[in-house]
C-alpha positions in Angstrom: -201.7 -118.5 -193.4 -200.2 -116.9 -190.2 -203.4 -116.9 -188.8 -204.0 -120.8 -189.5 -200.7 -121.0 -188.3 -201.7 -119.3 -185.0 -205.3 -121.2 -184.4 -202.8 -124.8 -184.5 -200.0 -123.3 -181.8 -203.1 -122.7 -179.5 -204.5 -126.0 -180.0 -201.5 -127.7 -179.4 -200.8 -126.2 -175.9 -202.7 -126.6 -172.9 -202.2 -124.4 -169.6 -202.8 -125.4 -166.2 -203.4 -122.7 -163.7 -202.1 -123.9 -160.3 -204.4 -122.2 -157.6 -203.0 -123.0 -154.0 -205.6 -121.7 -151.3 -205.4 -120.8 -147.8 -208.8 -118.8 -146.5 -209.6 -117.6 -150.1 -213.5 -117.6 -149.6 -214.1 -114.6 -151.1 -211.4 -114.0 -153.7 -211.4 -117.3 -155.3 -214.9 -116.8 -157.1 -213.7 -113.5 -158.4 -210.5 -115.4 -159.5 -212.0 -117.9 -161.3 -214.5 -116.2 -162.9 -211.3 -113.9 -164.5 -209.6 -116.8 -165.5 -212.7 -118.1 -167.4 -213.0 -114.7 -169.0 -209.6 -114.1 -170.4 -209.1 -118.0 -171.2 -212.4 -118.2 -173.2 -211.4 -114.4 -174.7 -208.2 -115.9 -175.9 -208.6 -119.1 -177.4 -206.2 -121.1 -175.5 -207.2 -124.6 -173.8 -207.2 -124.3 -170.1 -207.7 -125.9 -167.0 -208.0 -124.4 -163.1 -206.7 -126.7 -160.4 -207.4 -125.8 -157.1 -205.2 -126.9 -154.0 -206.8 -126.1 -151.1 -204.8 -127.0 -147.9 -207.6 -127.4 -145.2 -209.0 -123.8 -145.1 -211.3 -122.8 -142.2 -213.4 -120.5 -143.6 -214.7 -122.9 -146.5 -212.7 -122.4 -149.0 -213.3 -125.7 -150.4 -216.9 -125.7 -150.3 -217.1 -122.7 -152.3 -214.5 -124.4 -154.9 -216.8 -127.4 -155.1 -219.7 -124.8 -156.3 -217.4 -123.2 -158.7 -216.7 -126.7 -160.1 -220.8 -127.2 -160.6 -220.6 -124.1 -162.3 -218.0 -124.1 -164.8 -217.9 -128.0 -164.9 -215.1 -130.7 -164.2 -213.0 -130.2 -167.1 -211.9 -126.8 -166.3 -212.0 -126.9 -162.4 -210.2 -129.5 -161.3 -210.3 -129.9 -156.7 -207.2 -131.8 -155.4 -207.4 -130.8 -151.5 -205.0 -131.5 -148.8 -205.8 -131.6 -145.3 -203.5 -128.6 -144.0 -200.9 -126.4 -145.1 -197.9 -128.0 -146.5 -195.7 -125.4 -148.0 -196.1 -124.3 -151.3 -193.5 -126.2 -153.0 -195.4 -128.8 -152.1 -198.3 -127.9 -153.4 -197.2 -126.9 -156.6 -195.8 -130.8 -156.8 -199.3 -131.7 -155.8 -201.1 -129.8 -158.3 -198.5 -131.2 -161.4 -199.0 -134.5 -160.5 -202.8 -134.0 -161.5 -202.2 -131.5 -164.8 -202.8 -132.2 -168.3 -200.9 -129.0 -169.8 -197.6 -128.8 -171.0 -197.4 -125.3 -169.9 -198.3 -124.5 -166.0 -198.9 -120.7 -164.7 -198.9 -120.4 -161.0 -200.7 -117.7 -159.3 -202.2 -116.1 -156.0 -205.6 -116.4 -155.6 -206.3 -113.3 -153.6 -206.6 -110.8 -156.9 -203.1 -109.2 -156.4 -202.3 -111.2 -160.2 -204.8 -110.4 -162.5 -205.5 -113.0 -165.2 -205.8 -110.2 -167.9 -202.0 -110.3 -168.0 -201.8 -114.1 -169.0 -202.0 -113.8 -173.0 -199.2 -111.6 -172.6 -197.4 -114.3 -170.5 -198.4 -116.8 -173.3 -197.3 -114.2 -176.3 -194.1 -113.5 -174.9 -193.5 -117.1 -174.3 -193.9 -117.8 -178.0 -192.2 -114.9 -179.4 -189.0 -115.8 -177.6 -189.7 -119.7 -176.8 -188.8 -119.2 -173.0 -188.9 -121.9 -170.7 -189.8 -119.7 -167.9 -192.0 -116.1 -168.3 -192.4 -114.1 -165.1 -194.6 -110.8 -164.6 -192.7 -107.9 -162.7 -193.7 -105.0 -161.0 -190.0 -103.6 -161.6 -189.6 -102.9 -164.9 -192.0 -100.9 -167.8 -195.7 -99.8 -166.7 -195.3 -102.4 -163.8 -196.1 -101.4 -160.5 -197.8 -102.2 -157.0 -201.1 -100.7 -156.2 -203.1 -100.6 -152.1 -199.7 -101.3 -150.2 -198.6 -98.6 -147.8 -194.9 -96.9 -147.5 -193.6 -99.7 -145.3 -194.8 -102.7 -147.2 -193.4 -101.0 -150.7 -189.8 -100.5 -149.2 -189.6 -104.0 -147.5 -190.5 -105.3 -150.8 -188.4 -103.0 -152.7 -185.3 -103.9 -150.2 -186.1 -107.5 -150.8 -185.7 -107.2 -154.3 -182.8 -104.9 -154.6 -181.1 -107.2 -152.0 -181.8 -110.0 -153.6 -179.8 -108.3 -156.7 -177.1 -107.0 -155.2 -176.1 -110.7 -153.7 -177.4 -112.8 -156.2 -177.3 -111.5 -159.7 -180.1 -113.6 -161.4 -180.6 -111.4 -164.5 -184.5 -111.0 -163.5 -186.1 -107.6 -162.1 -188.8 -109.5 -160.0 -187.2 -112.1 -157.9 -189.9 -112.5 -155.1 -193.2 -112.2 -157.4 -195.0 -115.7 -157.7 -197.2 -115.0 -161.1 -194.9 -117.0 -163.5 -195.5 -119.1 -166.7 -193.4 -122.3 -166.9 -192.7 -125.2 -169.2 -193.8 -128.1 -167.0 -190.8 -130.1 -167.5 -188.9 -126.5 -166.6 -191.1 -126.5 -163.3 -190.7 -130.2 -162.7 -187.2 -129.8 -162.0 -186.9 -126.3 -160.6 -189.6 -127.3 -157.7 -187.2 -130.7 -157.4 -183.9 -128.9 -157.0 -185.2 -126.3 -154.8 -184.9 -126.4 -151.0 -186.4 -123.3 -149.5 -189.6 -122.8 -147.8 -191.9 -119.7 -147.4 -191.1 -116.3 -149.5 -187.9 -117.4 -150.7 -188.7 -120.5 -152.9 -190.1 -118.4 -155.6 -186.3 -116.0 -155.5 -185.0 -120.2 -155.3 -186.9 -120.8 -158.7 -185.2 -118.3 -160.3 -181.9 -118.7 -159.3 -182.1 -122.3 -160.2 -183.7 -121.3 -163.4 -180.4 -119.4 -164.3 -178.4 -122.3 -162.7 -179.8 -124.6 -165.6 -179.6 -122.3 -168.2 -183.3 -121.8 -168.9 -184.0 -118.6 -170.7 -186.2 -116.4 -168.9 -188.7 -113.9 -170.3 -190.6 -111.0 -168.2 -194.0 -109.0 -168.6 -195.1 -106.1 -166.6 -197.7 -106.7 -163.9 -199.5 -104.3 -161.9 -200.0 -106.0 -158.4 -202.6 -105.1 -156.3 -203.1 -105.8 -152.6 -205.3 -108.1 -151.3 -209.0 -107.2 -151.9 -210.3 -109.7 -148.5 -208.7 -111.3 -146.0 -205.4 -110.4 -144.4 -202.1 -110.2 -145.2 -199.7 -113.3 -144.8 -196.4 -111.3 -144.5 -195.4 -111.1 -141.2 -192.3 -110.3 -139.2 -191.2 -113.6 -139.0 -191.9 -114.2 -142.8 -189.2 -111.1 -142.9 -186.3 -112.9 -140.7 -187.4 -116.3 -142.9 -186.8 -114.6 -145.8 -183.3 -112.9 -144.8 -181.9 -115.9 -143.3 -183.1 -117.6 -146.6 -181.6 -115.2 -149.1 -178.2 -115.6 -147.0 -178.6 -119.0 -147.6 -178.8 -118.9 -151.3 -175.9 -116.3 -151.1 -173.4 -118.6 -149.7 -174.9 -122.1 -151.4 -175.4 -120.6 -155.1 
């Protein structure tokens, strides 16, 4: 009977993976081809969309063969013509998903999709409106990032903390799980930009009241392509967290 009982939860739900690219020729086959895997592996009812904001290095053209491959129902292509921020495009990308769950992701292989039944699992075992993977806490950790990139990331996080409180481990990871009415208002409510709207979700989330579950991640560095995290990303961020500091 449990096992009946397990095969209807799964048909019931449908997830949409949220894929926002920027110069993600190489990754986003590899991506997407994990995502099928695990998905299919799993049983759950999926779907891929793919916001691409105007790469240069064909980005979209490659997601348009992916779509041949794997077929319209699972790779869905809602382009925009530059970068917008990704609030923005996580808006975007809702306003063309079917699932009543949505898990948002980076597209450069630091998240690997293996961890996404254990997003789903822990979602159901505790009925959490948001579930977010953490490199904090557990057998999570980061992997391919040198001395200076772990300690601004661990100051980040343990600044975050120290001014904020949220009752999360991972405030400035982006692989989450969320109810989409959970995510709906979150993204609506939220007003920073860059690095700091996904520590904004958060704090929001505990603003509202939503409960929040976490699963351990290991994050990798980028396989291609360069690093987005820049100095002025850092003084963004600061001036950001500050922000949330004296307005939360």
């Amino acid at each position: 009977m449990a096992a009946v009982r397990e095969r209807r939860e799964r048909a019931g739900d449908v997830y949409s993976v949220l894929l926002p690219t920027y110069n993600e020729r190489e990754n986003l086959p590899i991506i997407v081809w994990l995502l099928v895997k695990y998905f299919g592996e799993s049983g759950y009812k999926y779907e891929i969309i793919i916001i691409d904001d105007g790469s240069p290095d064909g980005t979209l053209e490659v997601a348009k063969q992916l779509q041949k491959i794997y077929g319209g129902d699972k790779i869905l292509l809602r382009p925009r013509e530059k970068k917008l921020g990704l609030g923005t495009a996580y808006v975007h990308g809702m306003q063309h998903a079917s699932g009543n769950f949505i898990i948002i992701m980076d597209a450069d292989l630091s998240h690997h999709p293996k961890f996404i039944p254990e997003f789903i699992n822990k979602q159901k075992e505790g009925d959490f409106d948001v579930v977010s993977g953490t490199r904090y806490i557990g057998n999570g950790g980061v992997y391919g990032w040198d001395l200076k990139r772990k300690l601004i990331s661990r100051g980040a996080n343990y600044l975050s903390q120290v001014l904020l409180r949220p009752g999360a481990s991972d405030l400035t990871g982006s692989f989450r799980l969320y109810r989409r009415s959970v995510l709906q208002k979150l993204v609506e409510n939220c007003v920073s930009k860059g690095y700091v709207f996904q520590m904004e979700m958060i704090v929001r989330a505990r603003q509202f009241n939503y409960t929040i579950g976490e699963v351990p991640i290991s994050f990798v560095d980028r396989v291609y392509g360069e690093s987005k995290l820049g100095g002025n990303e850092i003084v963004s961020f600061l001036k950001g967290l500050l922000t949330l500091f004296a307005t939360t």
